[in-house]
C-alpha positions as CSV (number, residue, x, y, z in Angstrom):
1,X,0.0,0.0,0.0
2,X,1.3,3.2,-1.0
3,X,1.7,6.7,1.0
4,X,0.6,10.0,0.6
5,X,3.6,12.6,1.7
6,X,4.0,16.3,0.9
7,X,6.5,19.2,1.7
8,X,6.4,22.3,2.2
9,X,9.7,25.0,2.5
10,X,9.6,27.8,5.5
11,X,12.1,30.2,4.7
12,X,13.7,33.8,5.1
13,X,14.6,33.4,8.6
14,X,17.4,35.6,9.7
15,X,19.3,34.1,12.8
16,X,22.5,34.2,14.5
17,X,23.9,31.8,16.7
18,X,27.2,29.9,17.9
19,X,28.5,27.0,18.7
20,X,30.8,26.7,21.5
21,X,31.8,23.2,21.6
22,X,33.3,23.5,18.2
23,X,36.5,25.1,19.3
24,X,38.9,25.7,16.9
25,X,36.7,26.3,13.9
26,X,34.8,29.4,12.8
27,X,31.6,28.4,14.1
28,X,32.6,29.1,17.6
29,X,32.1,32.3,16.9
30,X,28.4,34.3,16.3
31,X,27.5,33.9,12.8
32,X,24.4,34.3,11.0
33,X,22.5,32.6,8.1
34,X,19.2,33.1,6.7
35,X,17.7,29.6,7.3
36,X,15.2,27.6,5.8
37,X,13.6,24.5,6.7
38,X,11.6,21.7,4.9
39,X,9.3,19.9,6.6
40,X,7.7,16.3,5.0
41,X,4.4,15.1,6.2
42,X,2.5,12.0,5.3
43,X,-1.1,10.2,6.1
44,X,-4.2,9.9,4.7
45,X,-6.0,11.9,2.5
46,X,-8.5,14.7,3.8
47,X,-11.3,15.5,2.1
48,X,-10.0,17.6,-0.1
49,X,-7.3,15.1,-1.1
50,X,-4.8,16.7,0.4
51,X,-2.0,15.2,3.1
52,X,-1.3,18.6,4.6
53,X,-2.7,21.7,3.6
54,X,0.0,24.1,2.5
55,X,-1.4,27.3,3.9
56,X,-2.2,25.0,7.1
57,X,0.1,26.8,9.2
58,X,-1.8,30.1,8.8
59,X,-4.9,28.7,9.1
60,X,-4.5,26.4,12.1
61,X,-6.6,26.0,15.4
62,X,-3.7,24.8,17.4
63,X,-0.7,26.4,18.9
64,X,3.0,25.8,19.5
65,X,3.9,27.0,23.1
66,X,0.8,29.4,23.0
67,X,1.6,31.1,19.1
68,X,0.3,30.3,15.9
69,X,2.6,28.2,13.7
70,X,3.5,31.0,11.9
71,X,4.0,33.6,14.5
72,X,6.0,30.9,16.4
73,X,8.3,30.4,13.5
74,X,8.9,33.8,13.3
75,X,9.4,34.3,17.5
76,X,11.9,31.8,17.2
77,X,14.0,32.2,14.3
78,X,14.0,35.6,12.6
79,X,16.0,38.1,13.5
80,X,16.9,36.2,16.8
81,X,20.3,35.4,18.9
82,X,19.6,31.3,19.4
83,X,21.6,30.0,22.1
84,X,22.5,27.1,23.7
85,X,21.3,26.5,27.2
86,X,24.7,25.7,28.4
87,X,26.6,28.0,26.2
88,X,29.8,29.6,29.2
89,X,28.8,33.0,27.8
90,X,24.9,32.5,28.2
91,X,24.7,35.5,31.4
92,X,26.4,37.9,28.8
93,X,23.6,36.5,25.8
94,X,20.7,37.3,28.8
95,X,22.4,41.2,29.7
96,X,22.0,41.9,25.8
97,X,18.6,40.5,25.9
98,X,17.5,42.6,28.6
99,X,19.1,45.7,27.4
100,X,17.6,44.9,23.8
101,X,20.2,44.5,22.0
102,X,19.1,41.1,20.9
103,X,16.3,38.4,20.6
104,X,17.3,35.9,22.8
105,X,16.0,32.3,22.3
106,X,17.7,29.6,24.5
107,X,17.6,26.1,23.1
108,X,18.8,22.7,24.1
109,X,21.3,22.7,22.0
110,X,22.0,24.6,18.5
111,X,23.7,23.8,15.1
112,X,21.5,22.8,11.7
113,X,21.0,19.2,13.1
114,X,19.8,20.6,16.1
115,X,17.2,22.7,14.9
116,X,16.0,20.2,12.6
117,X,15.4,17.9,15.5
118,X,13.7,20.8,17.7
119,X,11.6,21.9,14.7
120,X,10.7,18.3,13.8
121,X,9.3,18.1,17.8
122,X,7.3,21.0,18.0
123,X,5.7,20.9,14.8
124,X,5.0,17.2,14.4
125,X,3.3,17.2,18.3
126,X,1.1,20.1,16.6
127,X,0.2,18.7,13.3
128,X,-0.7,15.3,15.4
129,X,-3.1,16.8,17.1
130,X,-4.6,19.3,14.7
131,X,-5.1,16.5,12.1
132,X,-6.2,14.3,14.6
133,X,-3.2,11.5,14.3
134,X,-3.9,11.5,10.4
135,X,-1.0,13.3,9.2
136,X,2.6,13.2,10.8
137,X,6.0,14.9,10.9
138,X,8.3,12.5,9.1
139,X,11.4,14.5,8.5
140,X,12.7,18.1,9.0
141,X,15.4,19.4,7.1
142,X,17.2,22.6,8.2
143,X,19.2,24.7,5.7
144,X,22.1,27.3,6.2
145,X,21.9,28.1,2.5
146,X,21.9,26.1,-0.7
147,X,25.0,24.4,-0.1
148,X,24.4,23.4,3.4
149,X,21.8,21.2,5.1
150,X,21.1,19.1,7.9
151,X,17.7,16.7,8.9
152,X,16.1,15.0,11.3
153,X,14.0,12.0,10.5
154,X,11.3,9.8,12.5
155,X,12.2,6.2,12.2
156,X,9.6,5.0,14.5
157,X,7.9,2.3,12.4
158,X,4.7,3.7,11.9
159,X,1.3,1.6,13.7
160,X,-0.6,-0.2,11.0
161,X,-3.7,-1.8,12.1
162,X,-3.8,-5.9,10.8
163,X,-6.8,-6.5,8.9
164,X,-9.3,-8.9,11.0
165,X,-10.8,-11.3,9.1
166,X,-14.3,-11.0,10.0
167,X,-16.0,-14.3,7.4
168,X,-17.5,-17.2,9.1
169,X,-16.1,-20.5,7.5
170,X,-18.7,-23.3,8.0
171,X,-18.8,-26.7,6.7
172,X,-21.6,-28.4,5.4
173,X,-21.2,-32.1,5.8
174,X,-24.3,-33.1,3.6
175,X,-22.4,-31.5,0.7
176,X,-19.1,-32.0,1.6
177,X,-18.2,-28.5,1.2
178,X,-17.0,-25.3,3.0
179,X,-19.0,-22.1,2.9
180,X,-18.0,-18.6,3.6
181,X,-20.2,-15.5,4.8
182,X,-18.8,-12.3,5.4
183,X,-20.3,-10.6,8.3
């Protein structure tokens, strides 16, 4: 049995962040990038024969940490400082924030895989429940520009429901034969 997926590219998102474990390298430093970020959904078909309507996010019901999809995107990745939670220089990161000098956001950790992973949580958890468990996050693909990329990917098998066989199988022994009646 086939599946339906579809995609759909969120981009224009001007961020700066480090990354302070990779000593030695030019990332250690703040640098910026206008990301991007591809997200693949799949499940059924809605009425309207669609997997995931593109314009969803705008048009959702549900929230991600109290915002809109759309306005959350935006809180959290343009024109903001994103920071790792353990980052040494986090209290300077916090002074600027407070003095507005930048748009804070603390993560768990940071770096294109990173975000693809944190993206792929938040937004899979809301398109579960706003389609009801019918469509799902199935991979998130975060991009520094067009040469660079990084995903994250669900590999948890998804549940498939066994088909019960619901005939009765009777035998007739006065004509020798099997019947079968589907209930």
């Amino acid at each position: 049995m086939g599946k339906f997926q579809s995609t759909k590219l969120f981009d224009g998102f001007s961020c700066v962040f480090r990354q302070w474990r990779a000593k030695g390298t030019h990332c250690s430093y703040l640098h910026g990038y206008a990301l991007s970020f591809r997200i693949w959904f799949e499940g059924e078909l809605d009425e309207r024969n669609w997997v995931w309507d593109f314009g969803g996010m705008k048009r959702a019901v549900g929230k991600i940490e109290g915002l809109a999809p759309n306005a959350w995107m935006n809180y959290m990745f343009d024109h903001t400082t994103l920071i790792a939670h353990d980052d040494p220089y986090l209290k300077n990161f916090l002074k600027m924030h407070a003095e507005g000098i930048i748009q804070l956001r603390i993560l768990p950790a940071v770096g294109a895989e990173q975000f693809a992973k944190f993206i792929f949580n938040k937004v899979n958890e809301f398109v579960l429940a706003e389609t009801e468990n019918r469509v799902k996050v199935i991979k998130v693909e975060v991009y520094e520009h067009e040469r660079n990329s990084a995903s994250y990917q669900d590999n948890t098998p998804t549940l498939t429901i066994p088909q019960v066989d619901r005939s009765v199988h009777s035998y007739n022994p006065a004509i020798k034969t099997w019947t079968t009646t589907l209930t």
